[in-house]
N, C-alpha and C positions, 0 to 999 in steps of 0.2 A: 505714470512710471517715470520715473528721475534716466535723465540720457546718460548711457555711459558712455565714459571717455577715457580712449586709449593710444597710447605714443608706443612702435614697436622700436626699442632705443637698438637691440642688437637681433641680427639675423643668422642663428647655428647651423640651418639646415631644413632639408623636405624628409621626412620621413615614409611618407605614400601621396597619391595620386591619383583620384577619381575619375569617370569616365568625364565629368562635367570642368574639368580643371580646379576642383578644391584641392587644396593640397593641408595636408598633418604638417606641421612644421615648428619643430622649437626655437620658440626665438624668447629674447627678454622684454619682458612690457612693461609698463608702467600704465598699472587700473586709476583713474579718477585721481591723478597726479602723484598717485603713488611714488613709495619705491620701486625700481623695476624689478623683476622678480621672473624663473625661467617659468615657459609658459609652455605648454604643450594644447594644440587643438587643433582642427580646420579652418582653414581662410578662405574666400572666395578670393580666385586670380587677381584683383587688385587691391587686396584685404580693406575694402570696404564693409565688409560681414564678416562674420564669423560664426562656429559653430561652437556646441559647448567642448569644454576644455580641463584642462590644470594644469593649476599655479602653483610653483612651488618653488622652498627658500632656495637655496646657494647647497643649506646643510641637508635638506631635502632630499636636492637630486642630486647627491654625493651619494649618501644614504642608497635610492633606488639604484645609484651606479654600480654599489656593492653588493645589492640584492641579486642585479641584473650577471655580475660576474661571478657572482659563488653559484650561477647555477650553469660551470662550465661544460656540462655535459650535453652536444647535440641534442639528446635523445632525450630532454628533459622540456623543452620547448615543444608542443604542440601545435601543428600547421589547419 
């Protein structure tokens, strides 16, 4: 199996927090010297691992921004 290789170029944020200190966090990567690209998954505490994820363009998570904001009703989100 070919090693991947990854550069986290920008860091947006933690989004949750496991008992183990994995944390969800979006940041921008760059896969196997890619372009960087926003990335959402789990990292282990010194992001030496990671857990599975997604990657997506610029026009992507615009897209999911607007998904996430047309649905302004509370009561539409499920806990």
């Amino acid at each position: 199996m070919a090693e991947i290789v990854f550069e986290i170029t920008e860091e947006f944020g933690v989004i949750s927090e496991n008992a183990k200190g994995w944390r969800t966090e979006l940041n921008k990567v760059s896969w196997n010297g890619g372009v960087p690209k926003f990335d959402i998954r789990p990292w282990s505490p010194d992001h030496s691992r990671m857990g599975k994820g997604i990657t997506l363009t610029e026009d992507e998570l615009v897209a999911l921004g607007k998904l996430i904001e047309s649905r302004n009703d509370p009561d539409d989100f499920e806990e």
